[in-house]
C-alpha positions, -999 to +999 in steps of 0.1 A: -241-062-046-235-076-080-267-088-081-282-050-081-262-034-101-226-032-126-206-002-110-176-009-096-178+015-073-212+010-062-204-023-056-173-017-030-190+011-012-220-011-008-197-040+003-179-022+033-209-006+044-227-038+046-199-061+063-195-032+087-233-024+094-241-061+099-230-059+131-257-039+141-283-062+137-278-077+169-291-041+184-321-044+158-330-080+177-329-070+209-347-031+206-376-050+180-384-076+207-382-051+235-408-033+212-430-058+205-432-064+245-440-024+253-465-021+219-482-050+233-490-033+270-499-006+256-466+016+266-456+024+229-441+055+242-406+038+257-395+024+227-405+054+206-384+072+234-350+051+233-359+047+192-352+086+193-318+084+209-308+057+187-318+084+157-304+114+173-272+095+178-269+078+148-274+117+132-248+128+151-222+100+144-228+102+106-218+138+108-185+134+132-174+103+113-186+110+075-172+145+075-147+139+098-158+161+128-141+166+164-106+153+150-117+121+134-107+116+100-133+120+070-142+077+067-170+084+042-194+054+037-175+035+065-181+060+089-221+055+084-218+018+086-200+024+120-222+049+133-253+028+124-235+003+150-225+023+177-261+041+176-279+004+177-252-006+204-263+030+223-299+027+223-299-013+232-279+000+261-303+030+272-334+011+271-321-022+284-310+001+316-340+019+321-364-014+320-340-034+347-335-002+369-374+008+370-375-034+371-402-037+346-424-064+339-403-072+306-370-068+321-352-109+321-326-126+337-317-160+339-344-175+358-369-161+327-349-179+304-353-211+320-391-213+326-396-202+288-375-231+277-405-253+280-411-278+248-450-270+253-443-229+250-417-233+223-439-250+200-466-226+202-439-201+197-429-215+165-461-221+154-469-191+148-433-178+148-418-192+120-442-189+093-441-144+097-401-155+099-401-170+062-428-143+053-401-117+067-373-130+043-396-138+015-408-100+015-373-086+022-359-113-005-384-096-030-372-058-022-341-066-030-352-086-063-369-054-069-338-032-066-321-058-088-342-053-118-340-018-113-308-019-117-310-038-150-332-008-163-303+017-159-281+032-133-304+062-133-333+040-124-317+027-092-305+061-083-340+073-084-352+042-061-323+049-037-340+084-035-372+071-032-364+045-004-359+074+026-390+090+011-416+059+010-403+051+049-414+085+058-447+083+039-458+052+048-449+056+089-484+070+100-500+041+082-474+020+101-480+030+133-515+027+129-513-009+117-492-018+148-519+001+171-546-020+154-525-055+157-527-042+198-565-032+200-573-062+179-552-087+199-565-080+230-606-081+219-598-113+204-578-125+238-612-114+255-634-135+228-649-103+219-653-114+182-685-093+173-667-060+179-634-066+166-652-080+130-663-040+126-635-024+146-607-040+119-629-031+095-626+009+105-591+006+111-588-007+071-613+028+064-587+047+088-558+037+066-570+043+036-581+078+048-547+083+061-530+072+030-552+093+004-539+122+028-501+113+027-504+106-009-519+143-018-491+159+004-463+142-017-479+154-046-479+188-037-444+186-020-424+167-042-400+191-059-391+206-026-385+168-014-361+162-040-350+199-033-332+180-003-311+156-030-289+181-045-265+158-060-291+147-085-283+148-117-311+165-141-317+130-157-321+116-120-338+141-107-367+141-136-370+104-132-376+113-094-404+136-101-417+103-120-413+079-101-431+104-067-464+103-088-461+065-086-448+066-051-483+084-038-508+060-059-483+031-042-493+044-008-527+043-015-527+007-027-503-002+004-531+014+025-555-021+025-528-046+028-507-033+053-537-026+076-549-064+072-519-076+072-505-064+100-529-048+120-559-074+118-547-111+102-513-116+118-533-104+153-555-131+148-528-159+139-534-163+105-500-161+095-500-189+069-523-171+046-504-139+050-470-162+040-486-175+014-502-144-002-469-123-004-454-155-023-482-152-044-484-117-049-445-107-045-429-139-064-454-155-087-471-123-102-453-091-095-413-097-094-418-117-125-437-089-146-409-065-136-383-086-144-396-095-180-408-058-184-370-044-175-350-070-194-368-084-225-390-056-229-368-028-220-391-005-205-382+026-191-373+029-154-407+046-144-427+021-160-411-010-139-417+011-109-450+011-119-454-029-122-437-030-089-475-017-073-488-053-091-480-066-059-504-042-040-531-045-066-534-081-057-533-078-020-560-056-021-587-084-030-570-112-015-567-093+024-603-082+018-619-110+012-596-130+039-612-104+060-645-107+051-645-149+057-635-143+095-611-168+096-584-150+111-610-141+142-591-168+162-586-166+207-545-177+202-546-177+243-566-214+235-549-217+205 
């Protein structure tokens, strides 16, 4: 937390809810893989399912145990960390249920376990495992480095990105979703060697995004002070950096647009997981997390405008996922692999 920012009080707020909320991550291990597994048969629809009762209960939690609701006492930031854990522990439960009493294809035991632990189907595993594993913690080790600098450009600068975190997950889930969809439809013509149709069809699914994104992007425009209607609290110095920082927000989405459709939707279906590593290194650690860094601190631009280098990242995405497109490299059969 120190590394973010120098309030006090930030700092041991953010400290219980994250020792407390940690806990929860075993639920986000065994829902994502569960996920993965439905996505991949083309059932999508259970795990949005169960993800909804893990929402609607988390909701519910944070009110009875933030506020203090039913006879519980008022617990404040604590009561969100431990209602983000009893929701995860609530929808790991549901859908773990439902797949073993319906006794579908994806439900395990002990016997599954055992005929995966095979040296031959462990390596393959890693293989291709490991490398989206570093490129997980890479990426998520840059958000943070992101947050850090913005909280060297002023406390009102990384209030104004905590205000924008809730609103770029909400913008960017339809572009999301689509780029899972497309990792699905593109794995399974590449499983059937069909590489002449998939070349085209990841090529419209990039055209879909885009087209998506522009649309996303002109709704947060033309919504944005009733969005941050939603953050009373603001301050007026907050909230006017807000209304900065949303312009910058909708051209973001519009550069995310290319690079989260290859990435996820086209090069990691085809196996190509090395490049993808080594292109958010690039992108995230070499050019844009330095720029920011040396823009916030020795430079001391304003808040807005280190936002604004953050999209350097996206800017160089765009012509390194296009051309890795365009080589057909990633059109790889990983059933042969």
């Amino acid at each position: 937390m120190r590394l973010t920012t120098d309030s006090e009080e930030v700092i041991r707020l953010g400290a219980d809810y994250l020792v407390i909320s940690s806990v929860s991550m075993f639920a986000v291990a065994c829902v994502a893989s569960m996920a993965v597994g439905l996505r991949a048969m083309h059932q999508p629809g259970l795990s949005t399912f169960f993800s909804g009762i893990g929402i609607l209960s988390n909701i519910f939690l944070n009110w009875v145990l933030i506020f203090g609701q039913f006879g519980f006492p008022a617990m404040g930031i604590k009561g969100a960390a431990i209602a983000t854990v009893i929701s995860g522990a609530i929808e790991v439960t549901c859908l773990f249920s439902y797949l073993w009493f319906k006794k579908h294809i994806i439900a395990f035991g002990l016997d599954d376990i055992r005929a995966s632990l095979v040296l031959d189907k462990i390596t393959r595993f890693l293989k291709l495992s490991l490398p989206t594993t570093f490129n997980f913690l890479a990426w998520a080790g840059g958000l943070f480095a992101y947050h850090a600098i913005m909280g060297q450009a002023g406390v009102q600068g990384l209030a104004a990105l905590s205000v924008m975190t809730p609103v770029e997950s909400i913008a960017l889930a339809m572009m999301i979703g689509s780029s899972n969809a497309a990792a699905v439809l593109v794995g399974n013509q590449l499983g059937a060697k069909n590489f002449g149709p998939v070349y085209y069809q990841a090529w419209a699914t990039v055209i879909l995004n885009v087209a998506i994104a522009i649309v996303v992007a002109i709704l947060l425009l033309f919504s944005n002070q009733l969005i941050l209607d939603a953050f009373s609290a603001l301050t007026p110095e907050t909230r006017h950096l807000a209304e900065q920082f949303m312009v910058i927000l909708a051209v973001g989405v519009v550069l995310r647009s290319v690079p989260m459709m290859a990435i996820v939707g086209v090069l990691r279906a085809g196996g190509d997981v090395k490049f993808c590593l080594y292109q958010d290194l690039i992108a995230q650690w070499v050019i844009s997390i330095p720029l920011a860094a040396f823009g916030a601190i020795y430079l001391g631009f304003e808040p807005q405008w280190v936002y604004l280098l953050f999209l350097t990242e996206e800017v160089v995405k765009w012509g390194t996922c296009l051309h890795r497109m365009a080589s057909k490299k990633w059109m790889k059969n990983l059933i042969d692999a």
